[in-house]
C-alpha positions as CSV (number, residue, x, y, z in Angstrom):
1,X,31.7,-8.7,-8.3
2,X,29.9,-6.1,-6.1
3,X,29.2,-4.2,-9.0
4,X,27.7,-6.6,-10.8
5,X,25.1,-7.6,-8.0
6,X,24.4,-3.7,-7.1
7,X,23.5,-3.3,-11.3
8,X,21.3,-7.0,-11.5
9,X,19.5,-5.9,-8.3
10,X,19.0,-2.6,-9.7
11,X,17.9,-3.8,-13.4
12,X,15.7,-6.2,-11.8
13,X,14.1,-3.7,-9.3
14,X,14.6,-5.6,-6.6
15,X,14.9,-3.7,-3.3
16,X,18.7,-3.7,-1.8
17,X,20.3,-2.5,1.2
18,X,23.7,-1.8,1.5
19,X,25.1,-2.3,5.3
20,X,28.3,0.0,6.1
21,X,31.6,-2.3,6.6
22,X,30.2,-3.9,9.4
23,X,31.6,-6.6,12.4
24,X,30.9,-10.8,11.7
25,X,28.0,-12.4,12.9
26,X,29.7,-15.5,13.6
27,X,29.1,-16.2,17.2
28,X,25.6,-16.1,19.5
29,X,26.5,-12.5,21.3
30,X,27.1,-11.3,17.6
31,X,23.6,-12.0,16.9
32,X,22.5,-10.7,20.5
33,X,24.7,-7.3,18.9
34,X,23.2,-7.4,15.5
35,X,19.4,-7.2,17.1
36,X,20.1,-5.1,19.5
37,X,21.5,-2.7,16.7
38,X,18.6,-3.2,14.6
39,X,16.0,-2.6,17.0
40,X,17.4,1.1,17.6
41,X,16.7,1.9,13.2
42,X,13.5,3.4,12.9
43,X,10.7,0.9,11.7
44,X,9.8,3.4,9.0
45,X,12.9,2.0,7.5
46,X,10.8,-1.2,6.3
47,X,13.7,-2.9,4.4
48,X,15.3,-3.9,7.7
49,X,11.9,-5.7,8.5
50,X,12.7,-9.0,6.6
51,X,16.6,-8.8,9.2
52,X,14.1,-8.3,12.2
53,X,12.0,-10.9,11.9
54,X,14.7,-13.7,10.9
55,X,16.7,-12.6,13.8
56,X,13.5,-12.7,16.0
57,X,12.3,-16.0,15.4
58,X,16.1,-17.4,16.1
59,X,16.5,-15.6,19.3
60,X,14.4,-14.7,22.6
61,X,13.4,-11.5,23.1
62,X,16.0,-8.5,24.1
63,X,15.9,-8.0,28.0
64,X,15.3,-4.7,29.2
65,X,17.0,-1.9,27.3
66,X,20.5,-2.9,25.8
């Protein structure tokens, strides 16, 4: 199944990301981690943006250095 969606996106030219194995974002601190973690990639790593913003608009900002 992977394979399959890795070879659409990639016919289609769509731009992917592929996240290492990686914890659940099931609970409200596991969001809290998740942006935390994402505001430490570079943002000349724009495919991350479209994460950023979503995560942004759901929480408050992060509090003085996590």
């Amino acid at each position: 199944m992977w394979e399959q969606t890795v070879a659409r996106l990639r016919q289609s030219g769509q731009p992917f990301a592929a996240l290492p194995a990686w914890y659940d974002v099931d609970e409200l601190q596991d969001l809290i981690r998740l942006r935390d973690e994402l505001d430490q990639i570079p943002e000349s790593e724009p495919v991350w943006e479209p994460l950023r913003e979503a995560i942004r608009r759901a929480l408050p900002p992060a509090h003085g250095g996590s």
